[in-house]
Structure formats: structure tokens, C-alpha cells
NUDREN-766702 format. One record per residue (C-alpha): residue in one letter; y, x, z; residue number from 1. Coordinates in Angstrom, 1 decimal. Each point is the difference from the previous one (the first is absolute). Example, Ala and Ser with C-alpha at 12.3 -4.5 7.8 and 13.67 -1.06 7.14 Angstrom:
BEGIN
 code      y      x      z pos
    a   -4.5   12.3    7.8   1
    s    3.4    1.4   -0.7   2
# end
This chain:
BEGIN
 code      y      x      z pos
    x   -9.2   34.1    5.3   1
    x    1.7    2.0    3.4   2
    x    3.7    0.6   -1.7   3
    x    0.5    2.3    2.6   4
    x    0.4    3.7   -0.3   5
    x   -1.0    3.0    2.9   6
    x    1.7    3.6   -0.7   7
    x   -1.3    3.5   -0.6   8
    x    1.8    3.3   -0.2   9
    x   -0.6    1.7   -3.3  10
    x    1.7    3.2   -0.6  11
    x    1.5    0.4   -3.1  12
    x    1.8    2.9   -2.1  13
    x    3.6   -1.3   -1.4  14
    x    0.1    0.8   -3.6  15
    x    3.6    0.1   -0.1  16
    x    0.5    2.5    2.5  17
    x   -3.3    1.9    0.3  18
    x    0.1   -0.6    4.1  19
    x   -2.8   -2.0    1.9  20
    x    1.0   -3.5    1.3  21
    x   -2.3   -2.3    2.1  22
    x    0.1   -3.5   -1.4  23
    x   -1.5   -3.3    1.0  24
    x   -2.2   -2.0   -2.4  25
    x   -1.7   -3.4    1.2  26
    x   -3.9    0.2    0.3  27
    x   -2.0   -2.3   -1.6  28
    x    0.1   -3.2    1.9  29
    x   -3.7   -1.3   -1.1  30
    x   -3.0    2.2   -1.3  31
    x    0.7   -1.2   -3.1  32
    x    3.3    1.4   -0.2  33
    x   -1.5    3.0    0.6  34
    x   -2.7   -0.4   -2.7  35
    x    2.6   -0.6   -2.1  36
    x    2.5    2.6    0.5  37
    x   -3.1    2.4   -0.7  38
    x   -0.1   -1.6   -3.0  39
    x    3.0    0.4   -1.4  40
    x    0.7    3.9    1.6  41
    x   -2.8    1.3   -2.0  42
    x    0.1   -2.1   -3.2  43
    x    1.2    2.0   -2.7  44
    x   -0.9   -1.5   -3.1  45
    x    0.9    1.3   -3.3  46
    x    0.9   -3.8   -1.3  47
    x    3.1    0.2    2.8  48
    x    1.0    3.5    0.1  49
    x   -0.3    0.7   -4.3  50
    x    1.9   -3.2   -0.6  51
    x    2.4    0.9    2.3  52
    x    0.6    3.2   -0.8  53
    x    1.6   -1.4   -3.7  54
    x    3.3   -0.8    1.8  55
    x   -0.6    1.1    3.9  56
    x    0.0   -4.1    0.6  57
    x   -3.8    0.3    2.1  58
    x   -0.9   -3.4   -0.3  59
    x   -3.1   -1.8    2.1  60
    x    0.0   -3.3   -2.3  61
    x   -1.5   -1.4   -3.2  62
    x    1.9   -0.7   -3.2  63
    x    1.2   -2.6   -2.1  64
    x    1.1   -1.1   -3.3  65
    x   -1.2    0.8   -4.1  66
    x   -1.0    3.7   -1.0  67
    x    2.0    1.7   -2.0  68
    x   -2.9    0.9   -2.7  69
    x    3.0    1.4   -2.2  70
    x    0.9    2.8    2.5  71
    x   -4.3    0.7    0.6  72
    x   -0.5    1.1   -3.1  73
    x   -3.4    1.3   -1.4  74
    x   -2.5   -0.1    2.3  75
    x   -1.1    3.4   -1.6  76
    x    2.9    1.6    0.7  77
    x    0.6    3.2    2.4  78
    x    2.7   -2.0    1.8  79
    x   -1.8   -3.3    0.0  80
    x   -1.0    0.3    3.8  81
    x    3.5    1.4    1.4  82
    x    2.0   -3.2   -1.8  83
    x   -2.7   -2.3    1.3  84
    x    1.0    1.2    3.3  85
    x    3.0   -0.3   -0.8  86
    x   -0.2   -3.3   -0.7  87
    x   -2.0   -1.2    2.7  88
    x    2.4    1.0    2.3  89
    x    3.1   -1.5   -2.3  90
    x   -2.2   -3.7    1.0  91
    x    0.1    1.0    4.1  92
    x    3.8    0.6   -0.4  93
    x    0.8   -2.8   -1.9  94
    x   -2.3   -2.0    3.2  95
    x    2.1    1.6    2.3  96
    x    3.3   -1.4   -2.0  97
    x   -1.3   -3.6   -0.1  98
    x   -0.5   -0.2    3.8  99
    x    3.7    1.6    0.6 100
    x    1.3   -2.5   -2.4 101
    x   -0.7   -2.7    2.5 102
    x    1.3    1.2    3.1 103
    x    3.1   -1.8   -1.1 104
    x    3.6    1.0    0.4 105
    x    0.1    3.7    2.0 106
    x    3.2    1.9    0.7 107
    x    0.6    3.6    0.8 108
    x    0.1   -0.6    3.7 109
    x   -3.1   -2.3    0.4 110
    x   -3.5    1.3    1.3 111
    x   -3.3   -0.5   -1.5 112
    x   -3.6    0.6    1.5 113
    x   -2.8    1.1   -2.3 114
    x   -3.4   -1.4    2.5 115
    x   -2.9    2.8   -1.3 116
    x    2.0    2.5   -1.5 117
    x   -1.9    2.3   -1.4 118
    x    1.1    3.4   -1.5 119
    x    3.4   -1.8   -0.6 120
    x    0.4   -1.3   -3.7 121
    x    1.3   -3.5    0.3 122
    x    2.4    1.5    3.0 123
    x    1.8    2.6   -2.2 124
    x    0.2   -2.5   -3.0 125
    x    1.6   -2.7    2.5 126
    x    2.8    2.5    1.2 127
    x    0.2    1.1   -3.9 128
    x    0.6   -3.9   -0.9 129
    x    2.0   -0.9    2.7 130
    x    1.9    3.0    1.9 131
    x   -1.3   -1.4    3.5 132
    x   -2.0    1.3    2.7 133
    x   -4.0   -0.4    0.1 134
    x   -2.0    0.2    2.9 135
    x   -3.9    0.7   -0.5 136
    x   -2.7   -0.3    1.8 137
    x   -4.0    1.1    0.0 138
    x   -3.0    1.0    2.5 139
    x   -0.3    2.9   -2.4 140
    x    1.8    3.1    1.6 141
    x   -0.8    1.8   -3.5 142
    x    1.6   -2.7   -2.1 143
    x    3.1   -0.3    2.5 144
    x    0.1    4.0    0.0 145
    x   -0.1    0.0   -4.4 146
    x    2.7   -2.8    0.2 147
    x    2.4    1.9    1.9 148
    x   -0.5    3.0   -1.7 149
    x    0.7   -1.9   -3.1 150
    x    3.0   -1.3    1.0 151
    x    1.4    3.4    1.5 152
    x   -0.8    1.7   -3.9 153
    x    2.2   -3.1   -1.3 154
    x    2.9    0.4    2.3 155
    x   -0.7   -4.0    1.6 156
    x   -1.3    1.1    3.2 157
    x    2.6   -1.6    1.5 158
    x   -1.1   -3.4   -1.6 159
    x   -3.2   -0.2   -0.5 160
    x   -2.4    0.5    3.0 161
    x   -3.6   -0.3    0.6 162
    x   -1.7    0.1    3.2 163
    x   -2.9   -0.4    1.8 164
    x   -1.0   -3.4    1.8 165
    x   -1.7   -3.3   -0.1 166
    x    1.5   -2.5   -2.5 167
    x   -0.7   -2.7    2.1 168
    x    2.2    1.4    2.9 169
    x    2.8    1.9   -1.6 170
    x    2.6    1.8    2.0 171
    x    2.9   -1.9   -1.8 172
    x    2.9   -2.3    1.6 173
    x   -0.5   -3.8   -0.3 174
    x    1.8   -1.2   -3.5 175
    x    0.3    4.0   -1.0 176
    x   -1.2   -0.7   -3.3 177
    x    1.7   -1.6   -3.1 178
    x   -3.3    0.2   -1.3 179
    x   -3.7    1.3    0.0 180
    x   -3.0    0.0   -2.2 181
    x   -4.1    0.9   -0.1 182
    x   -0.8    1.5   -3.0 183
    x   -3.6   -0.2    0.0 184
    x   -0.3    0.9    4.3 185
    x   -0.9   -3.9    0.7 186
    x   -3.4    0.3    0.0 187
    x   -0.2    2.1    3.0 188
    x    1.3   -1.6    2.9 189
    x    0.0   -4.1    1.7 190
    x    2.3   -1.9   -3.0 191
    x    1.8   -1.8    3.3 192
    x    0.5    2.5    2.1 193
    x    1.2    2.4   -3.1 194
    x    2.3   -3.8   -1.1 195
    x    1.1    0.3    3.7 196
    x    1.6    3.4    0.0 197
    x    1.8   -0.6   -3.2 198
    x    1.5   -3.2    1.2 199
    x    1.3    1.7    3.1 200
    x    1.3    3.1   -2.6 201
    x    1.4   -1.4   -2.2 202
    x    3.4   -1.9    0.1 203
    x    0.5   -3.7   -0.1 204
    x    0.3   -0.6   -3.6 205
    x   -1.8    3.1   -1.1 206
    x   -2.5    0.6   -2.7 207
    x   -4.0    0.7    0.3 208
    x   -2.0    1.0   -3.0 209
    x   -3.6    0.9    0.2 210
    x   -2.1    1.1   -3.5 211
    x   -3.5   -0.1    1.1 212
    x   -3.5   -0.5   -0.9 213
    x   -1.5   -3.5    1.0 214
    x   -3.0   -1.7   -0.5 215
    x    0.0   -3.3   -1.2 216
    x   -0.7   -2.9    2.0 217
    x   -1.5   -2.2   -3.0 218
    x   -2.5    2.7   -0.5 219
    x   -1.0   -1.3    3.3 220
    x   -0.7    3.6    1.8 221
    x    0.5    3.3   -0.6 222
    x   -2.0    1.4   -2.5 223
    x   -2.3    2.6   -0.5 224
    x    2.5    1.6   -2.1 225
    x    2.5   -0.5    3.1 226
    x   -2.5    1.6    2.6 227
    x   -0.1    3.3   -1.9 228
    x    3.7    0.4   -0.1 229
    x    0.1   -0.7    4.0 230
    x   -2.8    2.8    0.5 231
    x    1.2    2.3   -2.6 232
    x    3.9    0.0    1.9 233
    x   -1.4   -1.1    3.3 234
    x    2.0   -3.2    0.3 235
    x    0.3   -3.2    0.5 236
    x    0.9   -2.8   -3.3 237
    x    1.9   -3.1    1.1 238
    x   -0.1   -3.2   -2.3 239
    x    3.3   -1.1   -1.0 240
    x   -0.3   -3.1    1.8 241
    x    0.3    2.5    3.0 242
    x    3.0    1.4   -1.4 243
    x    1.7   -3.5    0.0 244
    x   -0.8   -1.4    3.1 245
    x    0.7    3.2    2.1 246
    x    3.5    0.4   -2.0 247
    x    0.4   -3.8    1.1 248
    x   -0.5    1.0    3.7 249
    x    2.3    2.5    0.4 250
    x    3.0   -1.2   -1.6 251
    x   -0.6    1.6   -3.5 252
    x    1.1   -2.4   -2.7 253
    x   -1.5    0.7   -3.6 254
    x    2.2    0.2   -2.5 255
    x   -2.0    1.1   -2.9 256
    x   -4.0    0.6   -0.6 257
    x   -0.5    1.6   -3.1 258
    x   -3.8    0.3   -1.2 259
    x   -0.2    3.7   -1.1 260
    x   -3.3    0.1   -0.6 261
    x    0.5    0.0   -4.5 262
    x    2.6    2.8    0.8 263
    x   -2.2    2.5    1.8 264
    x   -3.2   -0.1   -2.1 265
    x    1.3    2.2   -2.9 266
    x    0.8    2.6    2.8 267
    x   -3.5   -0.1    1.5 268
    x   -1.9   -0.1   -3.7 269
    x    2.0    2.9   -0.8 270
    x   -1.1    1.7    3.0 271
    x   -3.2   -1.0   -0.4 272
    x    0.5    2.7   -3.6 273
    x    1.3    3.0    2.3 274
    x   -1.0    3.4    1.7 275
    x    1.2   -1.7    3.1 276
    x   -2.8   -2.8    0.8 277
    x   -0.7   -0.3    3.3 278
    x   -3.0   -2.3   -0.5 279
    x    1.8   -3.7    1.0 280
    x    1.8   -0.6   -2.7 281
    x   -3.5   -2.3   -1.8 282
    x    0.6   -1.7    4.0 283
    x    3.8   -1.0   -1.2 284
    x   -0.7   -0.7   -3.6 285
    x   -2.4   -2.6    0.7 286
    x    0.7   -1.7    3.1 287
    x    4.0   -0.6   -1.9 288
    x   -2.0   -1.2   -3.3 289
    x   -2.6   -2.6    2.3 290
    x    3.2   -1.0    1.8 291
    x   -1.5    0.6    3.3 292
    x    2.9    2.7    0.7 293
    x    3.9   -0.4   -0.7 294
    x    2.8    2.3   -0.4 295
    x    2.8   -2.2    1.7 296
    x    3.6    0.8    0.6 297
    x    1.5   -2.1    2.9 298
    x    3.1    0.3    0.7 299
    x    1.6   -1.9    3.1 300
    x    3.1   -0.5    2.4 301
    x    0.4    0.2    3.6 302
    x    1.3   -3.2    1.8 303
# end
């Protein structure tokens, strides 16, 4: 995939300061892109938006880690469906946490790049955690725009950042980064040309993590259950095997693999039980119980 990046005008109106400013955002560099960044401007579905709107965290990931069936309560209660929200998006959090736990040691002064951003969860948790400043990007000029207005309502506007532009070919310096993540954005893009602009980001001696969605090699192919989650999000899966050997390529060390996959299927049974079903989640549960799909954390450093 083309990392490159050509440049349209867009006007824009400053929320700040009410005045019109002419900005530049990188055009899609592939039709894909394009496809893509469609995608995610007009998606607007209740399972992100309702569970975000518990804390203002809008997250764009899955979750992981036991129910709490003590604070559900009676499934015949009034208030049944608000704490199972509730709860739903207390798993996507605690994902979130996980993945920031392994970007190793970060100080106040470091940067960190979140590749596929989203509406900006995991960025304002990192600066939360770690006081630092966290750059962000997406093809999605609606995400970017709900990030930064985010940030400006929590007064971090001058440390947390999302803009608009191709993962592959970010606008950062050469060894920028202390440390960058994918949090469920892998799946869209070339794993060694994605490997290759977090090399070139990231310091010598930084930190990689990546949470993703993988299918399993011993399966021996993707599986049906596999080929509806690609249609359903318009991606592309990658076997973890591909994971590995482009990390190997491009200077990316792992550190840690973690198998996920036992964590994250009490999140998706439990949303298998809500108002907020979006019609994938029989895809998840089954493909993680046949074991032709893996929830893997991999966490690696730059050498």
C-alpha cells in the first residue's frame, strides 16, 4: 500500500474562536482509504457512542476481563439495561488500561502515537496515566473533529491531538515517539508497511503494543466466522504469523504475546444479552470458541 499522502483544502470553522480557518488534511492515498474513511465518518453506532457516553472515554475497541454479575443485578430490573452498559464499557476501559500498561516506562516529556485513533479514548486515558503528550491519528475527519473537541471540553488540548492522515505515512519526526500502539486499527492497512512507519517513529529503545484480532494459523485459513467480520467492518484480518514476521522485518522486537482471547469472551456474551447488538457478535463468539480467531496482545521494542 502507496504511504504517501496528496493534500486538499477543507475549510473549517474554529471552535475555539468561532472564526473560519482553511486547514489542510491528506486525501486518501488509495481507494480504499477512501472507502474506509466513509466508513468510519458516518458510523455512528449506539454500541460506541452509549458506552461512551458513561464517562465521555468514546472508545472503538472490544473488552476484556470477568463480569461483574454483582453490580448487573436482576435482569428484571428498570436499571438492568443502563448498568449493563455500564458495565460493558467498564471491560473496553479496563482493555484500554492493559495495552497502556505495556508501553513501558513513559515520562511527562515523552511522546506517544495512537495509529487509528478513533473518537479519542485510549489518547485521553494515556495523558490521564502518564501526564505526556499524545498524538493521534485517523482517515476519519469526524473522529479526528470529536477527538479534539473532546480534548478542548477537558482542558488537554494542548496534549492530546488527533488529526487527519494515513497511519502508514505519518507526519511525525524520525524517533518522535517514546511509544505507539494499534488498538484494534491493524486490520486495515499492509502489516509491513504500517511495522515500517512505527520503526521509523518510534525511538531506538521504544515500545510497540498492538491488541488485535487475528486468525489463527493452525485453523489453517480464515474462517467463515473470520470472512463475516472482514465484510461486516470492511477489513482486512491478518494471521498472527503475519504479525511476527513483519515485526521481525522492521526492527520490532516482541517482548510479550499475551493470548486474550479467554479475557474478551465474557464481554462479547454479554453483549450478545444487550439493546446494543449489532448483529456480529454470534461471528466473534464462535470463531474465539473454534479457535480459528485470537485476541492477542503483542507488545514489542524498536531496535
Amino acid at each position: 500500500m502507496d504511504p504517501s499522502v496528496t493534500k486538499t483544502e477543507r475549510t473549517t470553522t474554529a471552535v475555539a474562536t468561532g472564526t473560519s480557518t482553511s486547514v489542510f488534511i491528506p486525501s486518501p492515498a488509495t481507494p480504499y482509504q477512501g472507502d474506509i474513511a466513509r466508513y468510519w465518518d458516518h458510523e455512528a453506532r449506539p454500541v460506541n457512542l452509549r458506552l461512551g457516553d458513561v464517562d465521555g472515554l468514546y472508545h472503538h475497541h472490544y473488552g476484556i476481563g470477568d463480569v461483574d454479575h454483582a453490580a448487573l443485578g436482576d435482569a428484571e430490573n428498570s436499571a438492568y439495561e443502563k448498568k449493563l452498559i455500564a458495565e460493558l464499557h467498564r471491560l473496553e476501559s479496563a482493555q484500554a488500561e492493559l495495552l497502556l500498561g505495556h508501553l513501558g516506562p513513559i515520562e511527562r516529556d515523552d511522546t506517544l502515537m495512537d495509529a487509528g485513533c478513533g473518537r479519542g479514548g485510549s489518547m485521553v486515558m494515556a495523558h490521564q496515566r502518564f501526564g505526556c503528550k499524545v498524538e493521534g491519528v485517523t482517515l476519519s475527519a469526524k473522529q479526528a473533529d470529536f477527538a479534539n473537541r473532546r480534548a478542548r471540553e477537558l482542558g488537554i488540548e494542548d496534549h492530546v491531538r488527533a488529526r487527519v492522515c494515513n497511519m502508514l505515512g505519518t507526519p511525525f519526526e524520525t524517533g518522535q515517539a517514546k511509544a505507539s500502539w494499534n488498538n484494534e486499527s491493524s486490520m486495515y492497512v499492509d502489516l509491513h508497511d504500517l511495522f515500517a512507519e512505527h520503526s521509523r517513529v518510534l525511538a531506538t529503545g521504544g515500545r510497540y503494543v498492538t491488541i488485535t484480532g487475528c486468525w489463527n494459523p493452525r485453523y489453517g485459513q480464515p474462517s467463515k466466522w473470520v470472512s463475516q467480520i472482514n465484510a461486516h467492518f470492511e477489513c482486512n484480518i491478518h494471521s498472527r504469523r503475519e504479525y511476527l514476521r513483519a515485526m521481525a522485518d522492521n526492527r520490532l522486537v516482541p517482548q510479550a504475546v499475551i493470548d486474550l482471547t479467554p479475557a474478551t469472551l465474557p464481554y462479547w456474551e454479554l453483549r450478545a444479552t444487550s439493546s446494543l447488538v449489532t448483529g456480529i457478535e454470534e461471528a466473534f463468539i464462535n470463531s474465539y470458541k473454534d479457535g480459528s480467531f485470537q485476541y492477542l496482545l503483542i507488545a514489542a521494542d524498536r531496535v
